[in-house]
C-alpha positions as CSV (number, residue, x, y, z in Angstrom):
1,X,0.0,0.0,0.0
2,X,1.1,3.5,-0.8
3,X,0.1,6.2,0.7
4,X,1.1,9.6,0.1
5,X,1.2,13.2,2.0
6,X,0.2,16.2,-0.1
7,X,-0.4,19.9,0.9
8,X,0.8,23.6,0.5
9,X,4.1,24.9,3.1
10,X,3.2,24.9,6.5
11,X,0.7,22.5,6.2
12,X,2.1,19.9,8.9
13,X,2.6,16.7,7.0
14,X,6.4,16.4,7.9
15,X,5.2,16.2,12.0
16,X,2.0,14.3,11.2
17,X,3.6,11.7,9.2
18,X,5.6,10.6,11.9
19,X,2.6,9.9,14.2
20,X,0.2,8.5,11.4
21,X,3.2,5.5,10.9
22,X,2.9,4.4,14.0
23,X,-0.6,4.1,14.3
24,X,-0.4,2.1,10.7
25,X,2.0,0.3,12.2
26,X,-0.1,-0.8,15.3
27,X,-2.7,-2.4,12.8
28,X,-0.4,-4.7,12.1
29,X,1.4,-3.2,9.1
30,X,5.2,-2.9,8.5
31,X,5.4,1.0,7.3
32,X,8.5,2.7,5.6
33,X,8.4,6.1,6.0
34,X,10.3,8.4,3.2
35,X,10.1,12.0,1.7
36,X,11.0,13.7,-1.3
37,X,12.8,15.2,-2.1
38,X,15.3,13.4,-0.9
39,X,15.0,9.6,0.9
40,X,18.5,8.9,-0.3
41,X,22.0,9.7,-0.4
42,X,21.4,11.2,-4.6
43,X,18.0,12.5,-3.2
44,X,19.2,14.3,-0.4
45,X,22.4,16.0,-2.9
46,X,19.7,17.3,-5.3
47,X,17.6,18.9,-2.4
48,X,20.1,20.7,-0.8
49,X,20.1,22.4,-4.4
50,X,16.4,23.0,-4.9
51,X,15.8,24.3,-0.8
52,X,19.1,26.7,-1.0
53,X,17.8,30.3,-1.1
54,X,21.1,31.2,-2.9
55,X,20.0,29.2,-5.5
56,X,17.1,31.9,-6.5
57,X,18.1,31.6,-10.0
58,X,17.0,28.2,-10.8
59,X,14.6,28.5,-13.5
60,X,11.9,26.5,-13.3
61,X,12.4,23.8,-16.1
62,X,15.5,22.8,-14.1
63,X,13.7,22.6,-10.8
64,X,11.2,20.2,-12.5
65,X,14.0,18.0,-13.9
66,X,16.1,18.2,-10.7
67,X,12.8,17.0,-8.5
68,X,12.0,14.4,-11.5
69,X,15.7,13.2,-11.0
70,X,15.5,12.5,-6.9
71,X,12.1,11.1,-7.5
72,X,13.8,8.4,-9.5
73,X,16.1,7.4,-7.4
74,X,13.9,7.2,-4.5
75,X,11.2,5.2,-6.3
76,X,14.0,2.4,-7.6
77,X,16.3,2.4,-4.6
78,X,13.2,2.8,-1.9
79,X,9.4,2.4,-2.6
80,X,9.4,-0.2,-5.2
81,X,11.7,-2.8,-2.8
82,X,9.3,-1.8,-0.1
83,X,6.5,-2.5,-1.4
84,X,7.5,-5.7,-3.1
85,X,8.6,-6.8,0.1
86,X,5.0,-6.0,1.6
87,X,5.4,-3.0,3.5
88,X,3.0,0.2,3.8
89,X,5.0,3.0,2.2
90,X,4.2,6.5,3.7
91,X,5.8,9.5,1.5
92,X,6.0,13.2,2.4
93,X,5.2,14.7,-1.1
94,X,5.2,12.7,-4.5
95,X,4.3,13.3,-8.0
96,X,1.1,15.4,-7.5
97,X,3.4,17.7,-5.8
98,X,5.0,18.2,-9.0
99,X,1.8,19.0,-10.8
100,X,0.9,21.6,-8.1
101,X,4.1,23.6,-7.6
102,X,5.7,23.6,-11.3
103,X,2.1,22.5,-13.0
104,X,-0.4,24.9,-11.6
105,X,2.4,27.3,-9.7
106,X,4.9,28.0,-12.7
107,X,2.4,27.2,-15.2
108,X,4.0,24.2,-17.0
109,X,1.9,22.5,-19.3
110,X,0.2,19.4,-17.6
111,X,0.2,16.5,-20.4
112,X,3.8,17.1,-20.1
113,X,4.6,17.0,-16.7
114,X,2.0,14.1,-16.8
115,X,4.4,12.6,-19.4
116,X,7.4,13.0,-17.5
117,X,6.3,11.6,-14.1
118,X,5.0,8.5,-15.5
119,X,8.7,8.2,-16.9
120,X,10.7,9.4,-13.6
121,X,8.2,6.8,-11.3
122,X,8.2,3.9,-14.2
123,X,4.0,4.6,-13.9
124,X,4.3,4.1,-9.6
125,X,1.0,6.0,-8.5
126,X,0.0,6.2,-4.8
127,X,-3.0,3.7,-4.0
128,X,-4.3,6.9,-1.6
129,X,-3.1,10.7,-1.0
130,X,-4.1,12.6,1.7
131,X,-4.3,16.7,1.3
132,X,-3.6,18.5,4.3
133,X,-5.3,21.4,3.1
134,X,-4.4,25.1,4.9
135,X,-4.9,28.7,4.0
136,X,-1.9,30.0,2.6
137,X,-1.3,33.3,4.5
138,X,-1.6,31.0,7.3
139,X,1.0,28.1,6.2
140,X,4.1,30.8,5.1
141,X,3.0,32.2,8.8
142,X,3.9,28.8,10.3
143,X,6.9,28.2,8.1
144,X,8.3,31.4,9.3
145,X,8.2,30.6,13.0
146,X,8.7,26.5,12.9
147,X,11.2,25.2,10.4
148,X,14.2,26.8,7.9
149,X,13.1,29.1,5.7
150,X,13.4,27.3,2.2
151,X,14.3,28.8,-1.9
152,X,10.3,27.3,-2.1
153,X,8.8,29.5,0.7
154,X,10.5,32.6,-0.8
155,X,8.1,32.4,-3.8
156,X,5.1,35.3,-4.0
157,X,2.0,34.5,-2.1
158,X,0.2,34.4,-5.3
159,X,2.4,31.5,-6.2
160,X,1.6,29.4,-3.3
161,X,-2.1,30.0,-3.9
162,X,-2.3,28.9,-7.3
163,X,-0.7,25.8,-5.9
164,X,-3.5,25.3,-3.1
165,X,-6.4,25.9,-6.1
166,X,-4.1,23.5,-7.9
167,X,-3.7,20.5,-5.0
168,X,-8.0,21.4,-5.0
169,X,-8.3,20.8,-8.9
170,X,-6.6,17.6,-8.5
171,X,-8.7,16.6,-5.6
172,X,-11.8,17.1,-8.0
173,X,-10.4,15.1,-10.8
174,X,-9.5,12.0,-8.4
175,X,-11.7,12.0,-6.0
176,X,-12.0,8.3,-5.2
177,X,-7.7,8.3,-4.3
178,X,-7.4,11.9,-2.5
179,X,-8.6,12.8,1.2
180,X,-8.8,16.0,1.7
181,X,-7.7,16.9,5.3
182,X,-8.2,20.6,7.3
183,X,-4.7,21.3,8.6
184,X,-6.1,24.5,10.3
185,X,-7.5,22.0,12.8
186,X,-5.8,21.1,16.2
187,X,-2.7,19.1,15.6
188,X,-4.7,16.3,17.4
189,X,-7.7,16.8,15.2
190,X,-5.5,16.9,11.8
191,X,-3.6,13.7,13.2
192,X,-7.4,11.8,14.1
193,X,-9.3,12.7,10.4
194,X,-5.8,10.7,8.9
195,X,-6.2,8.2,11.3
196,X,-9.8,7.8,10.0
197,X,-9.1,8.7,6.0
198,X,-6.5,5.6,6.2
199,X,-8.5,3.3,8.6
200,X,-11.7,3.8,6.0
201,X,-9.2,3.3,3.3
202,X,-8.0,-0.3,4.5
203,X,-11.5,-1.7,5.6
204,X,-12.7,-0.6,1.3
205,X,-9.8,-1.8,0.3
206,X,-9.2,-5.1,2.6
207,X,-11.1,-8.4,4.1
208,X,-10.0,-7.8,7.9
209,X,-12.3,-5.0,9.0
210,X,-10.6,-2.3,11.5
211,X,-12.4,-0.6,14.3
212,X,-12.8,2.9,14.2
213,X,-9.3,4.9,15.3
214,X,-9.3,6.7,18.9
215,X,-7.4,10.0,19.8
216,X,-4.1,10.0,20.1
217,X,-2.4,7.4,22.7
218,X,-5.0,5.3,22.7
Protein backbone atom coordinates (compact mmCIF):
# COMPACT_ATOMS: atom_id res chain seq x y z
CA UNK A 1 0.00 0.00 0.00
CA UNK A 2 1.14 3.50 -0.79
CA UNK A 3 0.11 6.25 0.69
CA UNK A 4 1.07 9.65 0.09
CA UNK A 5 1.20 13.17 1.95
CA UNK A 6 0.16 16.21 -0.07
CA UNK A 7 -0.45 19.95 0.87
CA UNK A 8 0.75 23.58 0.53
CA UNK A 9 4.13 24.94 3.13
CA UNK A 10 3.25 24.91 6.51
CA UNK A 11 0.71 22.53 6.19
CA UNK A 12 2.05 19.86 8.93
CA UNK A 13 2.58 16.69 6.97
CA UNK A 14 6.39 16.44 7.88
CA UNK A 15 5.18 16.22 11.95
CA UNK A 16 2.02 14.34 11.17
CA UNK A 17 3.59 11.66 9.16
CA UNK A 18 5.55 10.57 11.89
CA UNK A 19 2.57 9.90 14.23
CA UNK A 20 0.22 8.54 11.45
CA UNK A 21 3.18 5.55 10.92
CA UNK A 22 2.92 4.42 14.01
CA UNK A 23 -0.60 4.08 14.27
CA UNK A 24 -0.38 2.13 10.72
CA UNK A 25 2.04 0.29 12.18
CA UNK A 26 -0.08 -0.85 15.33
CA UNK A 27 -2.66 -2.36 12.78
CA UNK A 28 -0.44 -4.67 12.14
CA UNK A 29 1.42 -3.17 9.10
CA UNK A 30 5.16 -2.93 8.51
CA UNK A 31 5.37 0.97 7.34
CA UNK A 32 8.51 2.72 5.64
CA UNK A 33 8.42 6.15 6.03
CA UNK A 34 10.30 8.39 3.20
CA UNK A 35 10.12 12.03 1.65
CA UNK A 36 10.96 13.72 -1.30
CA UNK A 37 12.83 15.20 -2.09
CA UNK A 38 15.32 13.41 -0.92
CA UNK A 39 14.98 9.55 0.93
CA UNK A 40 18.52 8.88 -0.27
CA UNK A 41 21.97 9.72 -0.41
CA UNK A 42 21.39 11.24 -4.65
CA UNK A 43 18.04 12.53 -3.15
CA UNK A 44 19.19 14.31 -0.42
CA UNK A 45 22.39 15.95 -2.85
CA UNK A 46 19.66 17.27 -5.30
CA UNK A 47 17.60 18.86 -2.37
CA UNK A 48 20.08 20.74 -0.81
CA UNK A 49 20.05 22.38 -4.39
CA UNK A 50 16.39 23.00 -4.92
CA UNK A 51 15.75 24.34 -0.83
CA UNK A 52 19.07 26.65 -0.97
CA UNK A 53 17.80 30.29 -1.13
CA UNK A 54 21.09 31.17 -2.91
CA UNK A 55 19.99 29.22 -5.48
CA UNK A 56 17.06 31.87 -6.53
CA UNK A 57 18.08 31.65 -9.98
CA UNK A 58 16.99 28.21 -10.82
CA UNK A 59 14.62 28.45 -13.48
CA UNK A 60 11.95 26.53 -13.31
CA UNK A 61 12.39 23.82 -16.11
CA UNK A 62 15.49 22.79 -14.14
CA UNK A 63 13.70 22.63 -10.78
CA UNK A 64 11.20 20.23 -12.51
CA UNK A 65 13.96 18.01 -13.87
CA UNK A 66 16.09 18.17 -10.67
CA UNK A 67 12.82 17.03 -8.52
CA UNK A 68 12.04 14.36 -11.46
CA UNK A 69 15.69 13.17 -10.99
CA UNK A 70 15.55 12.49 -6.90
CA UNK A 71 12.09 11.09 -7.45
CA UNK A 72 13.82 8.39 -9.52
CA UNK A 73 16.10 7.44 -7.35
CA UNK A 74 13.85 7.22 -4.48
CA UNK A 75 11.16 5.19 -6.26
CA UNK A 76 14.00 2.41 -7.61
CA UNK A 77 16.29 2.43 -4.63
CA UNK A 78 13.15 2.77 -1.85
CA UNK A 79 9.36 2.40 -2.64
CA UNK A 80 9.39 -0.24 -5.15
CA UNK A 81 11.67 -2.81 -2.83
CA UNK A 82 9.34 -1.79 -0.08
CA UNK A 83 6.54 -2.46 -1.43
CA UNK A 84 7.49 -5.73 -3.08
CA UNK A 85 8.59 -6.83 0.09
CA UNK A 86 5.02 -5.99 1.60
CA UNK A 87 5.41 -2.96 3.48
CA UNK A 88 2.95 0.25 3.81
CA UNK A 89 4.96 3.00 2.18
CA UNK A 90 4.25 6.48 3.73
CA UNK A 91 5.80 9.54 1.49
CA UNK A 92 6.01 13.22 2.36
CA UNK A 93 5.20 14.68 -1.12
CA UNK A 94 5.21 12.65 -4.46
CA UNK A 95 4.30 13.27 -7.99
CA UNK A 96 1.12 15.42 -7.46
CA UNK A 97 3.40 17.70 -5.83
CA UNK A 98 4.97 18.20 -8.99
CA UNK A 99 1.78 18.97 -10.84
CA UNK A 100 0.85 21.63 -8.11
CA UNK A 101 4.11 23.58 -7.61
CA UNK A 102 5.70 23.57 -11.33
CA UNK A 103 2.07 22.54 -13.02
CA UNK A 104 -0.36 24.92 -11.57
CA UNK A 105 2.43 27.29 -9.68
CA UNK A 106 4.88 27.97 -12.67
CA UNK A 107 2.38 27.22 -15.19
CA UNK A 108 4.00 24.19 -16.99
CA UNK A 109 1.87 22.45 -19.32
CA UNK A 110 0.16 19.36 -17.57
CA UNK A 111 0.16 16.52 -20.38
CA UNK A 112 3.77 17.07 -20.07
CA UNK A 113 4.55 17.01 -16.70
CA UNK A 114 2.04 14.07 -16.75
CA UNK A 115 4.35 12.56 -19.43
CA UNK A 116 7.41 13.02 -17.46
CA UNK A 117 6.30 11.63 -14.14
CA UNK A 118 5.03 8.53 -15.46
CA UNK A 119 8.70 8.17 -16.85
CA UNK A 120 10.72 9.38 -13.61
CA UNK A 121 8.17 6.76 -11.25
CA UNK A 122 8.22 3.92 -14.20
CA UNK A 123 4.04 4.60 -13.92
CA UNK A 124 4.28 4.14 -9.58
CA UNK A 125 1.04 5.96 -8.49
CA UNK A 126 -0.04 6.20 -4.85
CA UNK A 127 -2.98 3.73 -3.99
CA UNK A 128 -4.27 6.89 -1.58
CA UNK A 129 -3.15 10.74 -1.01
CA UNK A 130 -4.07 12.64 1.72
CA UNK A 131 -4.35 16.74 1.31
CA UNK A 132 -3.63 18.52 4.26
CA UNK A 133 -5.28 21.35 3.07
CA UNK A 134 -4.41 25.09 4.85
CA UNK A 135 -4.92 28.69 4.02
CA UNK A 136 -1.94 30.05 2.60
CA UNK A 137 -1.31 33.29 4.54
CA UNK A 138 -1.58 30.96 7.33
CA UNK A 139 0.99 28.13 6.19
CA UNK A 140 4.07 30.79 5.14
CA UNK A 141 3.02 32.25 8.79
CA UNK A 142 3.88 28.84 10.31
CA UNK A 143 6.85 28.25 8.11
CA UNK A 144 8.31 31.42 9.35
CA UNK A 145 8.24 30.56 12.99
CA UNK A 146 8.66 26.46 12.94
CA UNK A 147 11.24 25.21 10.38
CA UNK A 148 14.24 26.80 7.93
CA UNK A 149 13.07 29.14 5.74
CA UNK A 150 13.39 27.34 2.17
CA UNK A 151 14.25 28.83 -1.90
CA UNK A 152 10.33 27.32 -2.07
CA UNK A 153 8.85 29.51 0.70
CA UNK A 154 10.46 32.58 -0.81
CA UNK A 155 8.05 32.44 -3.84
CA UNK A 156 5.14 35.34 -4.00
CA UNK A 157 2.03 34.46 -2.15
CA UNK A 158 0.17 34.42 -5.33
CA UNK A 159 2.42 31.51 -6.21
CA UNK A 160 1.62 29.38 -3.29
CA UNK A 161 -2.06 29.96 -3.93
CA UNK A 162 -2.26 28.92 -7.29
CA UNK A 163 -0.72 25.78 -5.86
CA UNK A 164 -3.54 25.33 -3.14
CA UNK A 165 -6.43 25.89 -6.09
CA UNK A 166 -4.06 23.49 -7.95
CA UNK A 167 -3.68 20.53 -5.02
CA UNK A 168 -8.00 21.40 -5.00
CA UNK A 169 -8.27 20.83 -8.86
CA UNK A 170 -6.63 17.59 -8.52
CA UNK A 171 -8.72 16.58 -5.55
CA UNK A 172 -11.81 17.09 -8.02
CA UNK A 173 -10.39 15.11 -10.76
CA UNK A 174 -9.54 11.98 -8.44
CA UNK A 175 -11.71 12.00 -5.99
CA UNK A 176 -12.01 8.31 -5.20
CA UNK A 177 -7.74 8.35 -4.28
CA UNK A 178 -7.45 11.87 -2.47
CA UNK A 179 -8.62 12.82 1.22
CA UNK A 180 -8.80 15.97 1.75
CA UNK A 181 -7.66 16.88 5.27
CA UNK A 182 -8.23 20.60 7.32
CA UNK A 183 -4.74 21.31 8.56
CA UNK A 184 -6.10 24.45 10.27
CA UNK A 185 -7.50 21.97 12.83
CA UNK A 186 -5.83 21.07 16.23
CA UNK A 187 -2.67 19.05 15.64
CA UNK A 188 -4.69 16.28 17.43
CA UNK A 189 -7.67 16.76 15.19
CA UNK A 190 -5.51 16.87 11.80
CA UNK A 191 -3.56 13.66 13.19
CA UNK A 192 -7.38 11.83 14.09
CA UNK A 193 -9.27 12.69 10.44
CA UNK A 194 -5.84 10.74 8.94
CA UNK A 195 -6.22 8.24 11.25
CA UNK A 196 -9.75 7.77 10.05
CA UNK A 197 -9.13 8.75 5.99
CA UNK A 198 -6.52 5.61 6.24
CA UNK A 199 -8.50 3.34 8.64
CA UNK A 200 -11.70 3.78 6.02
CA UNK A 201 -9.21 3.27 3.26
CA UNK A 202 -7.99 -0.33 4.49
CA UNK A 203 -11.55 -1.72 5.63
CA UNK A 204 -12.72 -0.57 1.34
CA UNK A 205 -9.79 -1.84 0.32
CA UNK A 206 -9.22 -5.08 2.65
CA UNK A 207 -11.09 -8.40 4.07
CA UNK A 208 -10.04 -7.78 7.88
CA UNK A 209 -12.32 -5.00 9.00
CA UNK A 210 -10.62 -2.32 11.46
CA UNK A 211 -12.42 -0.60 14.30
CA UNK A 212 -12.78 2.94 14.20
CA UNK A 213 -9.26 4.87 15.29
CA UNK A 214 -9.33 6.67 18.91
CA UNK A 215 -7.40 9.97 19.85
CA UNK A 216 -4.06 9.97 20.06
CA UNK A 217 -2.40 7.41 22.73
CA UNK A 218 -5.01 5.31 22.75
Amino acid sequence: MFITLEGPEGSGKTSQIRELAAYVESLGYEVLTTREPGGTDIGDQIRQVLVRLENQGLHPRTEILLFLAARAQLVEQVIKPALSAGKVVLCDRYGDSTLAYQGYGHGLDLSMLRSMLAFATDQLKPDLTLLLDLDVETGLQRKRKEAEWNRLDAYEVAFHQRVRAGYLELCAQEPERWRVIDAGAPKEAVQLAMREAVARFINENSKKPLSAPQEKGN
